[in-house]
MDAnalysis code that builds the backbone (N, CA, C; Angstrom):
import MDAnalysis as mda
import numpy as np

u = mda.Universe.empty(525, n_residues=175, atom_resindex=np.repeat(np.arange(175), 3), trajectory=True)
u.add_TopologyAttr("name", ["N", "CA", "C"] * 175)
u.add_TopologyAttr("resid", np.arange(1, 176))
u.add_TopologyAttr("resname", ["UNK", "UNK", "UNK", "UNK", "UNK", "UNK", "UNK", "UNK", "UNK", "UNK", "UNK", "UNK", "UNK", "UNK", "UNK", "UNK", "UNK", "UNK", "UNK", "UNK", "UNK", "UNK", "UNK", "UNK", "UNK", "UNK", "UNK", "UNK", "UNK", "UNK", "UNK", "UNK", "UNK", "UNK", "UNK", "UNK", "UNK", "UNK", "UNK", "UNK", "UNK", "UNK", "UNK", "UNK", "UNK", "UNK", "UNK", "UNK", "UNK", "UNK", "UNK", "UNK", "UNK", "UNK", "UNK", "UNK", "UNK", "UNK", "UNK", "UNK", "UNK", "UNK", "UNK", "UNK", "UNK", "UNK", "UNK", "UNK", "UNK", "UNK", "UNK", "UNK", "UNK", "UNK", "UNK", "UNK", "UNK", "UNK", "UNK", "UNK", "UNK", "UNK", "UNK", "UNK", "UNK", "UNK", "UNK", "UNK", "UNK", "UNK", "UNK", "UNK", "UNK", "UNK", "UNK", "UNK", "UNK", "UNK", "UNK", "UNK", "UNK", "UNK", "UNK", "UNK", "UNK", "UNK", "UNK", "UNK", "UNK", "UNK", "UNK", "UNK", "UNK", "UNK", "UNK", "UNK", "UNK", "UNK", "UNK", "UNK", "UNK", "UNK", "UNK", "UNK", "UNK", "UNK", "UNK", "UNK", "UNK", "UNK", "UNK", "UNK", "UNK", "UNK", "UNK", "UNK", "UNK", "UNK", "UNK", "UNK", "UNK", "UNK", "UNK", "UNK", "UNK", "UNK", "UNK", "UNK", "UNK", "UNK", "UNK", "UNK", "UNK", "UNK", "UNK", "UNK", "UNK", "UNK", "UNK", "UNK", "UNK", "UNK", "UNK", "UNK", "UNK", "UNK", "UNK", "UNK", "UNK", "UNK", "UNK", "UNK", "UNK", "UNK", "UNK"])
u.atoms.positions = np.array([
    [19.511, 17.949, 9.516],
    [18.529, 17.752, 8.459],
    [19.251, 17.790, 7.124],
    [18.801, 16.705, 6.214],
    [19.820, 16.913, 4.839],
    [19.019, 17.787, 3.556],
    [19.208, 17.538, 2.676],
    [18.983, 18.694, 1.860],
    [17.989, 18.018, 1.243],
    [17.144, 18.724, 0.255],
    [15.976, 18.019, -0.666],
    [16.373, 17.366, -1.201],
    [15.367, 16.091, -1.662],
    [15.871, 15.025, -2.202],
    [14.633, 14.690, -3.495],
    [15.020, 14.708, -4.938],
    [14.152, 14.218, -5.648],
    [13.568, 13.177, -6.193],
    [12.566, 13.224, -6.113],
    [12.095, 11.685, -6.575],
    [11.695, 11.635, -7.691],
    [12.407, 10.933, -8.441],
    [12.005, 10.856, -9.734],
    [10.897, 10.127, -10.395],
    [10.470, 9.140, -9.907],
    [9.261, 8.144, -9.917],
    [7.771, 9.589, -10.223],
    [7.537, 9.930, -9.216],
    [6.121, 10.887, -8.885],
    [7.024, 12.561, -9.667],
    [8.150, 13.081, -9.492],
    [8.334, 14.338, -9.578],
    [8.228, 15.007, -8.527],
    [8.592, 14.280, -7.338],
    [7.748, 15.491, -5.952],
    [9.559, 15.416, -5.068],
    [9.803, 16.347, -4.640],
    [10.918, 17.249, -3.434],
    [10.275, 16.516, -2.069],
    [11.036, 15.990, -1.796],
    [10.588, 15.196, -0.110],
    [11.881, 16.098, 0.539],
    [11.761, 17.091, 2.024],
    [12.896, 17.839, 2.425],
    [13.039, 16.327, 3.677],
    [14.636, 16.700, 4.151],
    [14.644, 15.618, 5.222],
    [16.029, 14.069, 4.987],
    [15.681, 13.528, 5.643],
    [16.701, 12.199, 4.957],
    [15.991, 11.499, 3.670],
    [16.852, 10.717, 2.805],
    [16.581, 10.347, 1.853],
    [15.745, 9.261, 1.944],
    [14.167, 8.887, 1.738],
    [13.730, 8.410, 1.667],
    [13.039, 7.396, 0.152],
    [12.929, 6.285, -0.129],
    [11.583, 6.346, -1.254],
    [10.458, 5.996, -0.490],
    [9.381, 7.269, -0.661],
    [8.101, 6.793, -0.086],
    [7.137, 6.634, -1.755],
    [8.006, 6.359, -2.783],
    [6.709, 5.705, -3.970],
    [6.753, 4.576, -3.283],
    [5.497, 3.752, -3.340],
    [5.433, 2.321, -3.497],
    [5.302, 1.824, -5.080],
    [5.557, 1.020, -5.155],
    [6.657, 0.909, -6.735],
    [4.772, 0.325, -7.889],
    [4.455, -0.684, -7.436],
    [3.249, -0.808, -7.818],
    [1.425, -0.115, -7.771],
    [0.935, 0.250, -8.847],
    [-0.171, -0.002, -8.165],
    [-1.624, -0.918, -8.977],
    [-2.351, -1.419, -7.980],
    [-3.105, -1.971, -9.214],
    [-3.893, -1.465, -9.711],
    [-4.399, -0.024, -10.118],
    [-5.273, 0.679, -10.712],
    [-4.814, 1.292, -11.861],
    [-5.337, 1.972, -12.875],
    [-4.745, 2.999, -14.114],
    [-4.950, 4.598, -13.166],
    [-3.773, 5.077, -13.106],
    [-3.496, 6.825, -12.649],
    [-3.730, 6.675, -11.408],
    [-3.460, 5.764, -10.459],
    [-2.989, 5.669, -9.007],
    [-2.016, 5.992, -8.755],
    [-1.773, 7.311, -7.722],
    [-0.428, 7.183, -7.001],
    [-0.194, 6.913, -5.389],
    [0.439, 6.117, -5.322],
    [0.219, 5.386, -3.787],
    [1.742, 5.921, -3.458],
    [1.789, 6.133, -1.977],
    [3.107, 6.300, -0.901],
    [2.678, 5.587, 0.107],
    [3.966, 5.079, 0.792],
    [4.195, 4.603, 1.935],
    [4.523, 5.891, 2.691],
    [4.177, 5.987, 4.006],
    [4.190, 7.247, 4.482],
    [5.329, 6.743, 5.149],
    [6.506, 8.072, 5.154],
    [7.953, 8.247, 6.522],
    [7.331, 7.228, 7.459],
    [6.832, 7.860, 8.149],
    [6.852, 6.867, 9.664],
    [5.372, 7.105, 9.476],
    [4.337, 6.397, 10.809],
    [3.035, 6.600, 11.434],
    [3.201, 8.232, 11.507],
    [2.073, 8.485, 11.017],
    [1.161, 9.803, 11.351],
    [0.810, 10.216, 13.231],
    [1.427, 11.034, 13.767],
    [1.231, 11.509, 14.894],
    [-0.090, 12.868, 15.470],
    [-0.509, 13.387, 16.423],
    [-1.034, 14.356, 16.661],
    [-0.094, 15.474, 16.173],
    [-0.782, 16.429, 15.580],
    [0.100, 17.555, 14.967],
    [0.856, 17.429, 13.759],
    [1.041, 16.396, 13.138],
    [1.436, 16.174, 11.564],
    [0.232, 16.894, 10.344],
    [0.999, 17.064, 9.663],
    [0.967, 17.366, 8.565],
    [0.818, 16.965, 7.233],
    [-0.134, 16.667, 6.152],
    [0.766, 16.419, 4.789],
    [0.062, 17.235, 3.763],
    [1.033, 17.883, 2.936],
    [0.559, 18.640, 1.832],
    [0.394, 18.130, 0.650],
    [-0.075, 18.167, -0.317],
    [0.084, 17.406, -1.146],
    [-0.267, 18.793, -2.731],
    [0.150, 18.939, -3.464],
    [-0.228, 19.767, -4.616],
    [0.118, 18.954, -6.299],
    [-0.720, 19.343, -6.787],
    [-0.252, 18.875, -8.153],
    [-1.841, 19.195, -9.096],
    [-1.952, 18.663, -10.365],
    [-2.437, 18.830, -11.805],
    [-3.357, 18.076, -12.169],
    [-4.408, 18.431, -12.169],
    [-5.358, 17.457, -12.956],
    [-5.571, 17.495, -14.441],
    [-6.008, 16.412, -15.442],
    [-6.594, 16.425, -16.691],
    [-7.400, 17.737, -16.446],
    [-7.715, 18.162, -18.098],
    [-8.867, 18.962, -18.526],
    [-10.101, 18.529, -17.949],
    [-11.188, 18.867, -17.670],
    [-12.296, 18.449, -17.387],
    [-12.608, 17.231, -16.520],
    [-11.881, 17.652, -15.387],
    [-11.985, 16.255, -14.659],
    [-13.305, 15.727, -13.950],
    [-13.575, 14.227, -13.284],
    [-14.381, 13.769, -13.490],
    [-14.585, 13.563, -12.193],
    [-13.347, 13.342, -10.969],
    [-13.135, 12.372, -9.811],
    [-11.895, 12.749, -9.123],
    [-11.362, 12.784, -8.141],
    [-9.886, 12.809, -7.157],
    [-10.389, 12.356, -6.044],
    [-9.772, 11.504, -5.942],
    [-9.818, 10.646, -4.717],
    [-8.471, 10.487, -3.834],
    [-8.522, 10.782, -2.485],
    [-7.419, 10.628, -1.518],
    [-7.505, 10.050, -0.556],
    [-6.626, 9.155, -0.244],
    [-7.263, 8.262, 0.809],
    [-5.848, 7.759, 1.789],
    [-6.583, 7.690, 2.858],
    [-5.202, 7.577, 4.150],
    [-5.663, 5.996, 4.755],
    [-5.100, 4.997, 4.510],
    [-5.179, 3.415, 4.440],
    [-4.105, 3.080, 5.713],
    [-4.619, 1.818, 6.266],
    [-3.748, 1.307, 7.372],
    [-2.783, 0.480, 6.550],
    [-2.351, -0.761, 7.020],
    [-1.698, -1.334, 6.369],
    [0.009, -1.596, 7.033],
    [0.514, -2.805, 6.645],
    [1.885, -2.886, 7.026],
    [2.921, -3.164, 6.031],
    [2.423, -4.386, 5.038],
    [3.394, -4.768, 3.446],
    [2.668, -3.347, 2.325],
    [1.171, -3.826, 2.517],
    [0.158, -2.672, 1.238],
    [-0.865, -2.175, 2.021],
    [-1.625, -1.504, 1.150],
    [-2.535, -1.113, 2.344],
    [-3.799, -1.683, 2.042],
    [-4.384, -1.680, 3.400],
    [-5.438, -2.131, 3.606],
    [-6.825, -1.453, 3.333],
    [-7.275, -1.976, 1.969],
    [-8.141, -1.505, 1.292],
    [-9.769, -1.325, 2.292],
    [-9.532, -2.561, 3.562],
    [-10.750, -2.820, 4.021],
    [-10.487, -1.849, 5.498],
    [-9.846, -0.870, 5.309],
    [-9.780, 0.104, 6.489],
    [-8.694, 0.957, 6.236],
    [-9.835, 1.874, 5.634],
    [-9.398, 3.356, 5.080],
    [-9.737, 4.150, 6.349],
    [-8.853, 4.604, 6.718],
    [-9.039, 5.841, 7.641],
    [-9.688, 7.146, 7.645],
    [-9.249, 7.354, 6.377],
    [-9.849, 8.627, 5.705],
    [-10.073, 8.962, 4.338],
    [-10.858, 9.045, 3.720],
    [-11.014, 9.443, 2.255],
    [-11.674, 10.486, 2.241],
    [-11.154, 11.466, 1.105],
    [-11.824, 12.567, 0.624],
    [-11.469, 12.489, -1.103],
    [-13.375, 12.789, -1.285],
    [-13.787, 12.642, -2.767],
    [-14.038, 14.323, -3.025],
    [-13.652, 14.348, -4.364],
    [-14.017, 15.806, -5.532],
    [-14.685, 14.887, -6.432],
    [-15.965, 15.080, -6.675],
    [-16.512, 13.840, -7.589],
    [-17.231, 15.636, -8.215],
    [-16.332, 15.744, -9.468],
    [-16.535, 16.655, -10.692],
    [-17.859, 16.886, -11.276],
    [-18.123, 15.700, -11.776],
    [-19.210, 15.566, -12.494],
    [-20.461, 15.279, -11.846],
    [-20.768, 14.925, -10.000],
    [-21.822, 15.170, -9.968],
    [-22.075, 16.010, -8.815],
    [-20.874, 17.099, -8.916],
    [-20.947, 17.849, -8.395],
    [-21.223, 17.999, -6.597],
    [-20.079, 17.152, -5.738],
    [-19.995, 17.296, -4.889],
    [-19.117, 16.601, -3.701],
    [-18.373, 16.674, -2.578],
    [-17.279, 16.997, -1.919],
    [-17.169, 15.975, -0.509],
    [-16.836, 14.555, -0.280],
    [-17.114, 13.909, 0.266],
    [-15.614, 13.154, 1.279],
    [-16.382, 13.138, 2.494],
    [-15.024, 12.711, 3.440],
    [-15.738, 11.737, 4.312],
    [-15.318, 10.402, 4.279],
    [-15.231, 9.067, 4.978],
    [-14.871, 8.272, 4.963],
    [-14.795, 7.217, 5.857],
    [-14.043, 5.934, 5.924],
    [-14.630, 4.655, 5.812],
    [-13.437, 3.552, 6.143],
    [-14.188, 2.093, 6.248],
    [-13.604, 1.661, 7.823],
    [-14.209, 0.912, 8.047],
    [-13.268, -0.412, 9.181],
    [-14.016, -2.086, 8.908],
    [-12.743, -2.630, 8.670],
    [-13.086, -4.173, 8.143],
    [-14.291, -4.019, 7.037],
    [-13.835, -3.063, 6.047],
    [-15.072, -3.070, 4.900],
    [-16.081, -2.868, 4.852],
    [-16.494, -2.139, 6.105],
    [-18.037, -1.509, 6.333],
    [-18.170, 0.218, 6.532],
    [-18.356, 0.731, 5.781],
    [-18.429, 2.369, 5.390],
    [-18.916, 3.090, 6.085],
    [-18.829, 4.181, 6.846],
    [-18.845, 4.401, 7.763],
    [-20.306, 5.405, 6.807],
    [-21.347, 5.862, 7.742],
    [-22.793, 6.440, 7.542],
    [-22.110, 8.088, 7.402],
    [-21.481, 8.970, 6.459],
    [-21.040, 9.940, 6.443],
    [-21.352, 10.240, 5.098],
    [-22.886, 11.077, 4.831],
    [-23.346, 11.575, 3.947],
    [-22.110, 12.898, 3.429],
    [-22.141, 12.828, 1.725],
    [-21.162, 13.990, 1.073],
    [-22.048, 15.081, 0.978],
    [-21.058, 16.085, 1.280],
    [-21.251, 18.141, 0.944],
    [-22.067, 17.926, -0.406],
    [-22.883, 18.657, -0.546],
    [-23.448, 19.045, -1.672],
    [-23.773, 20.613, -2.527],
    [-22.763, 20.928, -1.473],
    [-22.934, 22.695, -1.093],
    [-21.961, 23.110, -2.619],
    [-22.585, 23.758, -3.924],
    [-21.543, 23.908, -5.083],
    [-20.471, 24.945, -4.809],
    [-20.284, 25.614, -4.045],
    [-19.187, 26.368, -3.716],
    [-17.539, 25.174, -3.238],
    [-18.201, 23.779, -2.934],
    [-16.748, 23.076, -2.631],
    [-16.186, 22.897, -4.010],
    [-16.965, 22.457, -5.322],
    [-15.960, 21.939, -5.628],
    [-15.445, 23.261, -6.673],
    [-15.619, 24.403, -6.274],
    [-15.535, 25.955, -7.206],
    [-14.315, 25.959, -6.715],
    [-13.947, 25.450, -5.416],
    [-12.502, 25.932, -4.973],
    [-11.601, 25.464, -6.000],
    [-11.658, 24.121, -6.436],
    [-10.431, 23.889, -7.597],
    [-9.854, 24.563, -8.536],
    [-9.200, 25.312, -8.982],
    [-9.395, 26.489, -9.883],
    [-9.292, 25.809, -11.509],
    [-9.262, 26.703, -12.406],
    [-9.789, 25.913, -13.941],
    [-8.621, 25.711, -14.476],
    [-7.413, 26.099, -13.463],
    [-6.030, 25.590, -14.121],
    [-5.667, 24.403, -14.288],
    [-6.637, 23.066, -13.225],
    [-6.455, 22.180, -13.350],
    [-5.914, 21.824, -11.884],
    [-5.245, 22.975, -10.615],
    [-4.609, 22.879, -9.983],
    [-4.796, 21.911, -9.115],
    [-4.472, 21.362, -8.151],
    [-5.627, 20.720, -6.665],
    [-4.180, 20.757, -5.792],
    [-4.465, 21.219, -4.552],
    [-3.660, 20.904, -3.391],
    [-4.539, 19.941, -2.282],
    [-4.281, 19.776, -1.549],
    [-4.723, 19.105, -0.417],
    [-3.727, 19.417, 0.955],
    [-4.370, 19.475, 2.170],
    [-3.516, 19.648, 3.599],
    [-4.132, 18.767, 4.325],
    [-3.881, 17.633, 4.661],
    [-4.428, 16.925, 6.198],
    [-3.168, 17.182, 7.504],
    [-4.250, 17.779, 8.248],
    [-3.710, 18.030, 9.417],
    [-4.319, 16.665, 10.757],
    [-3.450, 16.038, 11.341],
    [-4.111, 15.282, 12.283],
    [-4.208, 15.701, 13.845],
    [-4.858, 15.886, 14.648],
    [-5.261, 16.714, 15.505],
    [-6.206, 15.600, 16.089],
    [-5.452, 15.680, 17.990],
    [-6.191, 15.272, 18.958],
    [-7.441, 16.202, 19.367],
    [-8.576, 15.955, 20.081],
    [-9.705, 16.449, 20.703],
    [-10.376, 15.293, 21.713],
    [-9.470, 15.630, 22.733],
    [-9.511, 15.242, 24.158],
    [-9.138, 13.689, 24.039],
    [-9.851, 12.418, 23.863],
    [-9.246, 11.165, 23.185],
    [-9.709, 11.048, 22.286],
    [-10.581, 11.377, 21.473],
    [-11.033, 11.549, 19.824],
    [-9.888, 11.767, 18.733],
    [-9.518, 11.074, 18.070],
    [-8.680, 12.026, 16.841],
    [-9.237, 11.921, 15.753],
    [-8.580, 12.744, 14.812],
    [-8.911, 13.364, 13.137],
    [-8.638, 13.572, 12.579],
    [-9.044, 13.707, 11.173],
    [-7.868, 14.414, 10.396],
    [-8.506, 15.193, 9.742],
    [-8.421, 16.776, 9.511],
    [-8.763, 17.819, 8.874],
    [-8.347, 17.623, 7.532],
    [-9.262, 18.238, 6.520],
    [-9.169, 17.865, 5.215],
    [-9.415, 19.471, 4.377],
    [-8.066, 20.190, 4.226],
    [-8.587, 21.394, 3.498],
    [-8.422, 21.212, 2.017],
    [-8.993, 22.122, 1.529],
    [-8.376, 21.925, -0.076],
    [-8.052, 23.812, -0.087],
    [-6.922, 23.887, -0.904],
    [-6.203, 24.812, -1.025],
    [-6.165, 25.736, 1.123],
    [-6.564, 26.894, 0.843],
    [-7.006, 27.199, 2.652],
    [-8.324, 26.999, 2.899],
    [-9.643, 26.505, 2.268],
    [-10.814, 26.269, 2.623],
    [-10.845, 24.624, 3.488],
    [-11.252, 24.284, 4.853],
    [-11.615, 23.624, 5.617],
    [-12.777, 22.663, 4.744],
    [-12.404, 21.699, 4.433],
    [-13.208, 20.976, 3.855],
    [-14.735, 19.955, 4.609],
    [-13.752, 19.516, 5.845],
    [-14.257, 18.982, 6.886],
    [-13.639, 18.217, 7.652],
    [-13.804, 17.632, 8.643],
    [-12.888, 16.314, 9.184],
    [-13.390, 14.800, 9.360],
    [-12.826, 14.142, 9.640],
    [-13.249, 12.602, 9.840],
    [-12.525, 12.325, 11.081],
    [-13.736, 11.514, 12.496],
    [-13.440, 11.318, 13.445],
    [-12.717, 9.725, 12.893],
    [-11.325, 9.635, 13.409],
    [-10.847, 7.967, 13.341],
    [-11.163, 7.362, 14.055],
    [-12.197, 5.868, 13.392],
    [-11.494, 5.207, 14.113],
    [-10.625, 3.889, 14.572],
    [-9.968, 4.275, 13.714],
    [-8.514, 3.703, 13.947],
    [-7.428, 4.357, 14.516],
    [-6.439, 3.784, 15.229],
    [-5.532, 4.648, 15.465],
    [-4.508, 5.140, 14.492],
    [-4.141, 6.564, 14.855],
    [-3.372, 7.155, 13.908],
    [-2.295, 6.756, 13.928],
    [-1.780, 5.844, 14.736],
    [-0.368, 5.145, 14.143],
    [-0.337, 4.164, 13.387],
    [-1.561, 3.561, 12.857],
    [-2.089, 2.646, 11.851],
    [-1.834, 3.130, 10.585],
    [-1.997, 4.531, 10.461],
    [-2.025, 5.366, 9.059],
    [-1.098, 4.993, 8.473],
    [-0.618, 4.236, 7.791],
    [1.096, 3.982, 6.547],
    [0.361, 4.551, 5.302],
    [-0.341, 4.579, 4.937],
    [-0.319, 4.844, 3.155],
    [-0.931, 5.882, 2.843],
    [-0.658, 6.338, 2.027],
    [-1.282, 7.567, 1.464],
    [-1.607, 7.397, -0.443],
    [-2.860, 7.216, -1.130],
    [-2.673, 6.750, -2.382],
    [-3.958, 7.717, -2.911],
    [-3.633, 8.824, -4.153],
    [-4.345, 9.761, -4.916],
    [-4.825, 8.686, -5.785],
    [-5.932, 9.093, -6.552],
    [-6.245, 8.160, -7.737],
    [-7.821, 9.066, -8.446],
    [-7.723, 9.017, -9.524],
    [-8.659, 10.221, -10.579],
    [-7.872, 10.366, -11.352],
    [-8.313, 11.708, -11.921],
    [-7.756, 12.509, -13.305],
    [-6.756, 12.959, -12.891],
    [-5.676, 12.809, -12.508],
    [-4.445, 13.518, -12.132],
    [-3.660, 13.095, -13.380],
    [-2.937, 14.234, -13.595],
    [-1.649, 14.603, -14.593],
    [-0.553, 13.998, -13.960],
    [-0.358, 15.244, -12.900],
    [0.990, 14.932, -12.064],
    [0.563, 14.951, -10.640],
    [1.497, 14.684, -9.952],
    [1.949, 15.027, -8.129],
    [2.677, 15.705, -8.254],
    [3.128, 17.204, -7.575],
    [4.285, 18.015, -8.084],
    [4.766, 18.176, -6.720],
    [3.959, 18.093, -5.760],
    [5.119, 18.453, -4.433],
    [3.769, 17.403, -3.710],
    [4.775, 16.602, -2.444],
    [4.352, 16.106, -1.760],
    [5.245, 16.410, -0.278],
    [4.810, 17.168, 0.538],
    [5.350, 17.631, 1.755],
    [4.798, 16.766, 2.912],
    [5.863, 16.180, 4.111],
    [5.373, 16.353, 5.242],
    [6.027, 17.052, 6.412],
    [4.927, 17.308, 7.485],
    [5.765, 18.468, 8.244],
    [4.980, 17.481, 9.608],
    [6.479, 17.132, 10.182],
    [5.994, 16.400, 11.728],
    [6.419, 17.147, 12.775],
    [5.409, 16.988, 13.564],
    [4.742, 17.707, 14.718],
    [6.014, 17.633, 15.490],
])
């Protein structure tokens, strides 16, 4: 295993061989998109931590198929912090049709963020019998999961987009 490697693009420590997982473009204002190491397996990992603006509004994370970019019309997984109207949402698309997965409305989700601005994220992907998923915590609170369905070796991209400042560490840990 080689030593940490920095990326200067995002600011984030990738441990492991030297990779660039920025993807160099994106077409939105305060998008940050990665190409993920390899396909996402049962038992992977990704952490993600970093900074939001003052008074934020929105964070959006989303796990996209894709092979050149990703495929906007089959998101695997998204999870919303929608600030301002106060509430905590995880679902997908396939071929551009949204999957029926009403958002948390419970105000204790989005209290977890703290007023530093902080936000982490953990998706864990995890088999259940032939079903898979991906668990969505924010900091150690269990946010919820999303049954795929797509397969998880489809997963390449990974792209934040909201009030974010920075990305300060982006970890993955394979199974």
């Amino acid at each position: 295993m080689g030593s940490p490697i920095d990326n200067e693009v995002y600011g984030t420590m990738l441990n492991g061989r030297a990779q660039n997982t920025a993807w160099p473009e994106s077409h939105r204002q305060n998008e940050n998109m990665f190409r993920l190491p390899r396909p996402l397996k049962n038992g992977d990992m990704i952490e993600i931590n970093g900074t939001l603006q003052d008074n934020p509004q929105r964070l959006l994370l989303k796990l996209t198929t894709g092979v050149s970019y990703p495929d906007e019309r089959n998101i695997a997984c998204w999870a919303e912090a929608n600030f301002s109207e106060n509430y905590f949402h995880i679902n997908g698309s396939v071929n551009g049709q949204i999957a029926d997965q009403p958002p948390s409305s419970e105000p204790d989700l989005i209290g977890l963020f703290p007023a530093d601005g902080r936000f982490n994220f953990i998706i864990r992907a995890r088999a259940h019998g032939s079903a898979l998923y991906l668990d969505i915590d924010v900091f150690e609170a269990n946010m919820g999961s999303r049954e795929l369905a797509h397969n998880l070796e489809d997963v390449t991209f990974l792209t934040l987009d909201g009030n974010i400042i920075k990305i300060e560490d982006l970890k993955f840990t394979y199974a």
